[in-house]
N, C-alpha and C positions, 0 to 999 in steps of 0.2 A: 504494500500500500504506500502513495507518494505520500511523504509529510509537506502538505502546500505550507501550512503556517511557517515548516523550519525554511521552507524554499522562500517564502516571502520576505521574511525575516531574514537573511542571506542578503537578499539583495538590495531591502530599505539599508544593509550595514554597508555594503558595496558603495550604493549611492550616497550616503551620507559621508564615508571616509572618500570618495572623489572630488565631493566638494570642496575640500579642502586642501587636494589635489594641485597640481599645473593647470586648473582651468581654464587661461588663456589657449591652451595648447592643444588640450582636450575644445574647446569651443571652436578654435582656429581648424580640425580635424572635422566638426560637426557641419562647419556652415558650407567648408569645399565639397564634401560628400553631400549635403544637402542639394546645393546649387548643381554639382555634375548631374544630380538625378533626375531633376524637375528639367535640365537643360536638354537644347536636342543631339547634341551629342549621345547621351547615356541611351537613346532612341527609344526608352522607356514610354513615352507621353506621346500617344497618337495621336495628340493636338498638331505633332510637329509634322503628321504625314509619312508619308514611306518612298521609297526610290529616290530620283530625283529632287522631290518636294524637300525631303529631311536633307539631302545635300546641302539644299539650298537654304535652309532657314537653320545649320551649322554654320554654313560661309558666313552671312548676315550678324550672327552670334557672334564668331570671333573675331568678325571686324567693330562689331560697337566694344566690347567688352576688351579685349588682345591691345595688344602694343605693336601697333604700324610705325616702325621709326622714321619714315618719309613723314610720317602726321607729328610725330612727336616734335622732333626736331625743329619742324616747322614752327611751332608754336602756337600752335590750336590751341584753344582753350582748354577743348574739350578733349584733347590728348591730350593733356597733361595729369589728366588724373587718371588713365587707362594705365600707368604703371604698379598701382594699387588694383584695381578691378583685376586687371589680369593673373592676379596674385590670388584669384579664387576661380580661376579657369583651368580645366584642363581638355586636352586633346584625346583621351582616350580612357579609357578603366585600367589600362596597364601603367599609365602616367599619373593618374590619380592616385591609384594604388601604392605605387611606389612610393613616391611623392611623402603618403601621410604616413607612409612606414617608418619612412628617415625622418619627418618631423615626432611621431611618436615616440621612437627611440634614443632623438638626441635634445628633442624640445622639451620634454617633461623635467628633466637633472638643469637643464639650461635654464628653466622659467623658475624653477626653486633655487636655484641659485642667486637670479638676478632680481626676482618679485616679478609680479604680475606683471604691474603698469610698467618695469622698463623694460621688459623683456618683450609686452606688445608692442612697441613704440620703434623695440630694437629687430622686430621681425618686419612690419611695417616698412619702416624707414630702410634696414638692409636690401627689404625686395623690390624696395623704389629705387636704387641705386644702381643694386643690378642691372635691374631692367632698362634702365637710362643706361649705363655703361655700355651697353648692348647695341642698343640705339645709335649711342654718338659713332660707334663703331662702324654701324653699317645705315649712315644717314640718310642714303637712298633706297632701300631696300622697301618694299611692298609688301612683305610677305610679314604675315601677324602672328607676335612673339606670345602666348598663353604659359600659367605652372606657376607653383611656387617654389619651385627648385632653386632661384639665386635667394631668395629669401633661407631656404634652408640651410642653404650652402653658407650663409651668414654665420645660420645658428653652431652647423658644424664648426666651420673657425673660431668661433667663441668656446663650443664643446673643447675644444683641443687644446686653449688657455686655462680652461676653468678645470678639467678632469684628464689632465695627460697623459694619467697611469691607469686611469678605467681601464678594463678588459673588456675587448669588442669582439663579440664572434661576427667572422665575417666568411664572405662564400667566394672563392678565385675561381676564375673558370677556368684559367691555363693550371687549376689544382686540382680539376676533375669536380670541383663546386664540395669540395670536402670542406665540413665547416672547423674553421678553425679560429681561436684563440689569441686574440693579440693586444697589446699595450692600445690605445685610442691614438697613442700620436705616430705608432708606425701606419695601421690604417691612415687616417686621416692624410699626413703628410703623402703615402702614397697615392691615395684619391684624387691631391690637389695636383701631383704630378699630371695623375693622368687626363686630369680636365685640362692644366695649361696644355699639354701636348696635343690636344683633341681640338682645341681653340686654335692652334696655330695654323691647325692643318682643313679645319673647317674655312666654309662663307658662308653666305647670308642668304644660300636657301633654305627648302623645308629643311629639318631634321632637329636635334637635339642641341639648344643655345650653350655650346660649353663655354661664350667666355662670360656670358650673366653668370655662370657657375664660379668662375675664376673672379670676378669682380666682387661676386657676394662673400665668397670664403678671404677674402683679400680684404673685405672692409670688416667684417664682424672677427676677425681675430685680433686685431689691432685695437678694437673700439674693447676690446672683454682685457686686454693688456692695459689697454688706457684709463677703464672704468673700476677694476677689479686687482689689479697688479698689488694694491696693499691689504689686500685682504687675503683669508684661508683659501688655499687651492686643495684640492685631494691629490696628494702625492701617494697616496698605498696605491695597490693592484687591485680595485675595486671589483668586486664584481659586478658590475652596474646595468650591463644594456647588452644588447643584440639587434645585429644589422647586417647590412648587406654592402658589398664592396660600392656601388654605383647607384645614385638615386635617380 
């Protein structure tokens, strides 16, 4: 027989000890999943049609919402504020996916670290930066940047100031994706290798923004050195979190 009451009871304690949680981080995770669903992307909502039709009212979505750096640059108004919108956009469920894994796993230790209010200000304001960096880089470009990956990429460079000796399980694929065990700042630093090298060798067609990724991890490690430098860092081998090589 199920005991409802101990199951109910479970989860009012659940919900009550998350409250008091990273809720920035957990809230930041609810509203992108929120918005993919209802969006026509997620193809969820037959309001948005099928074939054709749903192609066409995604394109339309990721141009009012996305980051066109031919518009940004320009100095629209009204692009200037799509480096924030865009930061709750994604292009697929595997991007999405991903996306609030790596915010799950490195934003939660990173938002009790810094407090709520700096740490949304400091997700924010990183993934506006990104995204601009991205922009100035390719000023003519058309093609519409969505994700909160340079925002993430933030929070990691901050993660890597604040918890250097965390232990990150992480997945290699030239390691047969065998999950293994390592310091946070050999992960991390390898990471950011492999995004400058991804950035150099990218343009400004479709595909994956690696230099908002280098931009974000490039601002948010220096601003957590600038902010935090006199205060407790965790230097043991924490056991802390679990992730994956590439967000």
């Amino acid at each position: 027989m199920i005991d409802w009451r101990g199951a109910v009871r479970a989860v009012l304690g659940s919900w009550r000890g998350a409250r008091g949680g990273p809720t920035v981080t957990y809230g930041l995770i609810a509203a992108c999943c929120v918005l993919f669903v209802i969006s026509p992307v997620s193809g969820l909502d037959p309001a948005h049609g099928t074939g054709d039709q749903l192609l066409a009212a995604q394109g339309v979505y990721f141009r009012r919402w996305g980051v066109v750096p031919a518009e940004l640059m320009s100095g629209e108004p009204r692009a200037l504020l799509t480096p924030l919108t865009a930061l709750f956009v994604h292009g697929s469920w595997l991007h999405l996916l991903g996306n609030m894994l790596f915010l799950y796993v490195f934003g939660a230790m990173t938002e009790e670290r810094m407090g709520a209010v700096e740490f949304a200000l400091f997700y924010l304001g990183t993934g506006y930066l990104a995204l601009l960096g991205y922009a100035a880089a390719h000023a003519h470009s058309e093609q519409t940047l969505v994700g909160a990956s340079g925002a993430i990429s933030g929070v990691l460079g901050a993660f890597l100031f604040l918890f250097p000796r965390a232990r990150v399980t992480s997945l290699f694929p030239f390691l047969f994706f065998l999950p293994l065990r390592f310091p946070a700042w050999i992960v991390l630093i390898f990471w950011f290798v492999l995004q400058w090298l991804a950035a150099r060798a990218a343009g400004a067609g479709p595909g994956v923004a690696y230099l908002a990724h280098v931009v974000g991890f490039s601002v948010g490690f220096p601003y957590a050195w600038g902010r935090h430098r006199g205060g407790d860092r965790v230097k043991a081998q924490a056991a802390a979190t679990e992730g994956e090589s590439q967000p």
